[in-house]
N, C-alpha and C positions, 0 to 999 in steps of 0.2 A: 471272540471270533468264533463264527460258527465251523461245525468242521469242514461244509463245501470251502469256507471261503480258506479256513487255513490250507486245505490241500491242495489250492488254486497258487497260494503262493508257496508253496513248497516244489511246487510243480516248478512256478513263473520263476520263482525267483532264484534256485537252485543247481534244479535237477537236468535243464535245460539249456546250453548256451549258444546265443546268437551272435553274428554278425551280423553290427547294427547296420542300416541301412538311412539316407538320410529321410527324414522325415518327409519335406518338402517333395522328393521326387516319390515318397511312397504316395502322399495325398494327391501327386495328380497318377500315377499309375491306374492307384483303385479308379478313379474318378473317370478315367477314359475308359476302364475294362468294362464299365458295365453298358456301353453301348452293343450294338451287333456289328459282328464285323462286316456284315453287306447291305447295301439298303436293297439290294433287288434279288431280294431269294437268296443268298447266301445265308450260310451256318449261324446262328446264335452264340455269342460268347457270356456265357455263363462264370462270376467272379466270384472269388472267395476267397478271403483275407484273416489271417488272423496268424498269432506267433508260433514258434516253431516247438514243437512240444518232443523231438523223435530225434536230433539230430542236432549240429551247430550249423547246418548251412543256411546261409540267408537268402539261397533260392528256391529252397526245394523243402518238401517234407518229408523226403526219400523214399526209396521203391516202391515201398508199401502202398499209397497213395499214389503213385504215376500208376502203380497197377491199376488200382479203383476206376482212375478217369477214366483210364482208355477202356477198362469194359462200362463204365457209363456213356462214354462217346459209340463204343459198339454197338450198344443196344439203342442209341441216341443218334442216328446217325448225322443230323440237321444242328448238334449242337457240340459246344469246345465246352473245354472248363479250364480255366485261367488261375492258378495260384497266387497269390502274393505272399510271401513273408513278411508279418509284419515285425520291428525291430519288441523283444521282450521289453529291454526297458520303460519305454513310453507305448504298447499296441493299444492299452487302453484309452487313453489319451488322444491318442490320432484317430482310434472308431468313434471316438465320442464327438469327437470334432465333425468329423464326416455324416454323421446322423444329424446334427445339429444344420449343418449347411447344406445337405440333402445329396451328397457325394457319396455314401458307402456304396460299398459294394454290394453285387447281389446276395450274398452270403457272408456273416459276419459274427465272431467270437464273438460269445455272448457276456463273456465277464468283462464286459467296460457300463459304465454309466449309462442309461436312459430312459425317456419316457416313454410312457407306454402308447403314445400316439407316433412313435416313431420305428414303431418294429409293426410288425404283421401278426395278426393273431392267429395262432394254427387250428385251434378250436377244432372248428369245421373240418379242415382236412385230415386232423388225428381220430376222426369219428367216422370218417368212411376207411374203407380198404387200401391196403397198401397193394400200390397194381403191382410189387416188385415180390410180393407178399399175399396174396388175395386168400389165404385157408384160413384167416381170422377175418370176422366179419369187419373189426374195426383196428386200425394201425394201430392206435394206441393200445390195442391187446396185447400185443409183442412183447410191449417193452415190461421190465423188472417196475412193477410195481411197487420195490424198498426203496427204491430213488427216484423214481420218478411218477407221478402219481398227481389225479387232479387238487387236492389236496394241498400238499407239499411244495409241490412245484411250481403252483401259478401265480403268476404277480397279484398285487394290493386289490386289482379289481376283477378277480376270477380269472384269467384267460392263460391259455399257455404261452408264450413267445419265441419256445427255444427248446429244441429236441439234441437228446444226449447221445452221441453214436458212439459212446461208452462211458463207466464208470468207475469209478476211484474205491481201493480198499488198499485195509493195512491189516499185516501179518507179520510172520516168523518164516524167515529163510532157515532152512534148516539143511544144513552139512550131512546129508546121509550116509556116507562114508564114515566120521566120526561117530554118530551115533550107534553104530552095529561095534566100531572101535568098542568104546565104553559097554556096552551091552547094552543101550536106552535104546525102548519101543518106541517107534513112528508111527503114529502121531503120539504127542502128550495130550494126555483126554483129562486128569484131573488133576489139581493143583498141588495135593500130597504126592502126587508123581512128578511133579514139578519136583520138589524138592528132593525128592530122591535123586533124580537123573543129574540135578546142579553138582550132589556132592558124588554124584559115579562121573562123572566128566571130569573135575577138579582132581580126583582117585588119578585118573589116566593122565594127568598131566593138559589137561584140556580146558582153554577158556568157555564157559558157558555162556553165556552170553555177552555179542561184543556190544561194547558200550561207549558214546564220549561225551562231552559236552553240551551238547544240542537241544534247543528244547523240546525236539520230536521227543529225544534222548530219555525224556523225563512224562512227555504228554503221553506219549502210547503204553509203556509199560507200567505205570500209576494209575492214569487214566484206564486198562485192561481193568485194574482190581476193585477203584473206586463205581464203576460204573455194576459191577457184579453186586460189592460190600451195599451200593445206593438201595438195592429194589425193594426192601421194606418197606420206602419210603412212597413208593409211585404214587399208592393211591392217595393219601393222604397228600400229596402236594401237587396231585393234578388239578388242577381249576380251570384250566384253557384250553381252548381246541387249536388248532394249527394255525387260526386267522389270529389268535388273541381275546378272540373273544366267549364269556364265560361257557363252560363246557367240559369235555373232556379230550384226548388223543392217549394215541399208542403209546409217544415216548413223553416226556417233560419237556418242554416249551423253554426258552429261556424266559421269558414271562414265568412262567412256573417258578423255576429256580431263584428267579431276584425275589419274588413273594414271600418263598420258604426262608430267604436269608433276612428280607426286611420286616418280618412277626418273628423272626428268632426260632423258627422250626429249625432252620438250616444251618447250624455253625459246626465247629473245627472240636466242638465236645460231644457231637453225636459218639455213642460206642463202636459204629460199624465206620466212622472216618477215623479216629481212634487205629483200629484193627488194622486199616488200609494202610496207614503208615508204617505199622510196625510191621505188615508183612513188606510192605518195598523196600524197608531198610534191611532186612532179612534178605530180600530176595538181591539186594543192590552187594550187601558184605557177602555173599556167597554166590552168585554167580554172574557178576560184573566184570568185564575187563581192569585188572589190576590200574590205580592211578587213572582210573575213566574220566573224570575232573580235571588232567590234564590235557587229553585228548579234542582237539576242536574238531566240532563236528563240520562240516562243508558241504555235506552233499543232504539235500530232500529225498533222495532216491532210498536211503536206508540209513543207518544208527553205524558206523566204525565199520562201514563194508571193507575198510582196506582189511583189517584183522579176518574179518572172516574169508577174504577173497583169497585170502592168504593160509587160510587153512588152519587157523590158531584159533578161532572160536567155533563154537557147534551150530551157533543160531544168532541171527541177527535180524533183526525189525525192520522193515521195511515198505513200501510202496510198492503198486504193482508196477508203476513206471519202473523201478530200480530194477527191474528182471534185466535189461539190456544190459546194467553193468553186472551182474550175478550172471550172465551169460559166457562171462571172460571165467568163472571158475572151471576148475580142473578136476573136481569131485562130481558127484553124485548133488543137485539141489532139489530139496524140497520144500512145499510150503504147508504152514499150520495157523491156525486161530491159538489165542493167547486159554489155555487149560481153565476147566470151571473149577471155580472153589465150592468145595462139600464141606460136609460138617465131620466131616474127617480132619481137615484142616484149621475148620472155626465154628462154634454153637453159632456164632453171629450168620452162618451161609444158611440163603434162603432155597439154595438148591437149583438158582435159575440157572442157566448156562451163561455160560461165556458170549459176549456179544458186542460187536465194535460196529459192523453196518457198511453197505457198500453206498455210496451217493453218488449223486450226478454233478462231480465236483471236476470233470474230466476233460474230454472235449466236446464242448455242445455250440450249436451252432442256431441263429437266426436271419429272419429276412425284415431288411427293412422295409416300411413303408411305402419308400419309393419306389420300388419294386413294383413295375406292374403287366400284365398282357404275358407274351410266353419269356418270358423273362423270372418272372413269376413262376409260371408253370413250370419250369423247368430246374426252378433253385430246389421247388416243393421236392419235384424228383427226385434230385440229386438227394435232401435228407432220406427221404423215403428207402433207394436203394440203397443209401450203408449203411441202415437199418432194417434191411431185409438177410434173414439167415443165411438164404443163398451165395449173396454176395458177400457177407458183413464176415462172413467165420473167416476166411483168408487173411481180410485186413486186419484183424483180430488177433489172430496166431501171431502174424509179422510184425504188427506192434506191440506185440505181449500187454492187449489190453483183458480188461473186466466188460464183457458184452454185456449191452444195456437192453438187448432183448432175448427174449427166450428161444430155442434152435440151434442157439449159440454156444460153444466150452470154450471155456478159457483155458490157454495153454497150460498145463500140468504145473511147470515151475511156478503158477498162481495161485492155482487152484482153490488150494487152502484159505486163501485170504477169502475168498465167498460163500463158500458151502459149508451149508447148516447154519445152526443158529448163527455162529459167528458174522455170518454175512448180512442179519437183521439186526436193526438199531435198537441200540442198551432200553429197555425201557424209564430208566431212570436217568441217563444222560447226562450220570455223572461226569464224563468226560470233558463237558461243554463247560464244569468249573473253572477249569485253568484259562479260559480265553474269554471273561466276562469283561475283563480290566482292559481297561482305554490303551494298555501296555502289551494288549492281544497276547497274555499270556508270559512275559518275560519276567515280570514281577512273583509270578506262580513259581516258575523254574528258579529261582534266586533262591526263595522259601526253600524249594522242596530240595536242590543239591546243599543247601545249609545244612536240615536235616540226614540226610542220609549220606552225608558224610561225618557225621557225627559233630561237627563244629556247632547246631544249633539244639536244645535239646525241644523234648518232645513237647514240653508245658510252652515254650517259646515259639516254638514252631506253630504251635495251636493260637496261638495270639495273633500272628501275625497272618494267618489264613484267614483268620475270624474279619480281622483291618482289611484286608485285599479283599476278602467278600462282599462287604459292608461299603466298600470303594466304588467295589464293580458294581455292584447294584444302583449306588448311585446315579455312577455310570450310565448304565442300562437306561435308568427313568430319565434321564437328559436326552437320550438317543432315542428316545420314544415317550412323546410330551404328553397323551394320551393317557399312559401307564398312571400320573403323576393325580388325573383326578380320581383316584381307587381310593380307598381307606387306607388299606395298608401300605400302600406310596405316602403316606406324608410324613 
């Protein structure tokens, strides 16, 4: 699984809950909304459908957004904007439906199923000026080019479909009240100060990091080290540019990565995947929450936020979504990127920094097809203006998002998760190991709590990564039948 698509269900499937609503009455709601409500000069209703990412009501996306409209209706005065909620369990389901039968609404989450004959290409309009925005020649100058980008972002056949009006990172909440407790500097900037500060926390009577079961639990803080211990590796196992095809790019491709595993460059006896385990097993018996393995993890939002909400751990892992519940603390919260490893810590560190990457894994939004006349013109708006600094910084704050354009900060309590390197993608992308397998990752997590709990050792645990690699890749070449006529696919 890639990491937009995991952060998407972390988000969907987690962090958020709804009040479902019945299906049937949503498909004719969406379906009427995108009329106009007057045929004779009356106002425009402009629709926009998708689940609820901020709240559990299943009417509303709360304040934040009722604020937006209504200064888009002020500056709009000829036009409405109409919400719907659509239910988590099934949203993608019922847009895919509605795209299909020619019923979505004007505006519609982008993460469900479709053809590219069935959305609108923005192309054209991300190349002229944003009228909400006009001091960059082109709209698509705003936006954070580490997530969103022509590159990256465009479907199978060049185009873009779907603009981000924010974006997804992961970090370290950190308790700043404890830390001055202990006497540990804010921020942690290198990995041997990692280890200091675990055993001055532990000294005070203090959990270092909370921890439980969950395979965030295992992906973010493995995935921190693996993705650092990887970058020896970049140039040698890049062969692909971001389409797949031969070339090069910034980070490793998953194409990349099945390559390096099916020639045998990439298995579980490299020295720097070696080091990576034996530092998480280190890093898991010295500053893990006691009995973490017992602990079910529940929420997407962060790693054992009860422990730390509670004031028993120093730092906890998280999403920037999980700021709303790190908002109920009673401390001091801060945020940080996961510390670089030096050769202070390992001969094996190549010195890169620390780097995990913000994506457009958040809420982004498109216009279908159907869509036409000011109907059209006015969904364009609507992206346009909350993706204008002007307006977007408010909605931003109140949703304690990751802004997907530039003009824009991110609330403090986040901060950390984007800035500096941290907030640009691993170059080696090591992290995208644990989610190659058809098991999107769970089989990874099985392995790696064997390990570092000591129940599996280290020559066993390398077997069985090597098996789950060697799966996934398989994997991979079935899910992409293309891949299968190369050389080194057979």
């Amino acid at each position: 699984m890639s990491m937009n698509k995991t952060m998407s269900v972390w988000r969907s499937g987690h962090v958020f809950g709804l009040l479902f609503l019945l299906g049937a009455l949503l498909l004719t709601a969406c379906g009427n909304g995108s009329q106009a409500q007057g045929s004779s000069g009356g106002p425009i209703t402009i629709t926009l459908a998708g689940p609820n990412q901020w709240n559990s009501s299943g009417k509303s996306f709360g304040p934040a957004w009722d604020t937006a409209v209504q200064q888009f209706e002020k500056l709009n005065p000829n036009v409405k904007v109409k919400i719907t909620v659509l239910p988590l369990s099934n949203f993608s389901q019922i847009e895919a439906t509605q795209l299909a039968s020619g019923s979505a609404p004007d505006l519609i989450f982008n993460q469900t199923s479709y053809k590219p004959y069935q959305v609108t290409p923005l192309d054209s309009y991300l190349q002229q000026p944003n009228p909400y925005a006009p001091e960059k020649p082109h709209w698509m100058d705003w936006f954070d080019s580490r997530a969103y980008n022509q590159t990256t972002s465009s479907a199978a056949d060049g185009h873009l479909y779907w603009v981000p009006l924010n974006l997804v990172s992961v970090g370290l909440f950190v308790n700043q009240d404890l830390f001055k407790k202990a006497g540990v500097d804010f921020p942690i900037k290198t990995y041997s100060d990692w280890e200091t500060a675990l055993k001055k926390f532990k000294a005070a009577g203090i959990t270092p990091m909370a921890m439980d079961n969950s395979q965030i639990g295992i992906a973010w803080p493995v995935g921190s080290i693996l993705n650092q211990m990887m970058n020896k590796y970049y140039n040698d196992f890049n062969w692909y540019d971001a389409s797949g095809k031969p070339g090069s790019y910034s980070t490793l491709t998953n194409k990349d990565l099945v390559r390096a595993i099916k020639t045998g460059k990439l298995n579980a006896s490299l020295p720097e995947v070696v080091e990576t385990l034996k530092l998480a097993k280190d890093m898991y018996s010295t500053g893990a929450t006691p009995n973490w393995s017992g602990i079910k993890g529940l929420s997407g939002a962060g790693v054992n936020l009860d422990d730390f909400l509670a004031g028993r751990a120093a730092m906890a892992w998280g999403v920037n979504f999980g700021a709303a519940e790190v908002s109920k603390a009673t401390f001091k919260v801060g945020s940080m990127g996961f510390p670089t490893i030096t050769s202070d810590t390992t001969p094996l560190s190549t010195g890169a920094p620390a780097q995990f990457g913000v994506t457009a894994g958040g809420t982004s939004y498109m216009i279908p097809s159907t869509v036409k006349g000011d109907h059209l013109k006015y969904a364009v708006r609507f992206l346009q203006f909350m993706t204008a600094p002007k307006y977007a910084q408010d909605w931003i704050t109140a949703t304690t998002g990751v802004p997907s354009v530039s003009g824009v900060t991110a609330p403090s309590v986040i901060s950390g998760f984007s800035e500096g390197a941290w907030g640009e993608s691993p170059k080696s992308n090591g992290y995208s190991l644990q989610g190659l397998s058809p098991q999107q990752g769970q089989d990874y997590t099985q392995i790696m709590q064997g390990y570092l709990l000591g129940t599996t050792s280290l020559s066993a645990t390398q077997s069985k990564l090597d098996a789950s690699w060697k799966s996934a890749a398989d994997y991979q070449i079935q899910q992409n039948p293309s891949w299968g006529n190369e050389s080194w696919a057979k």
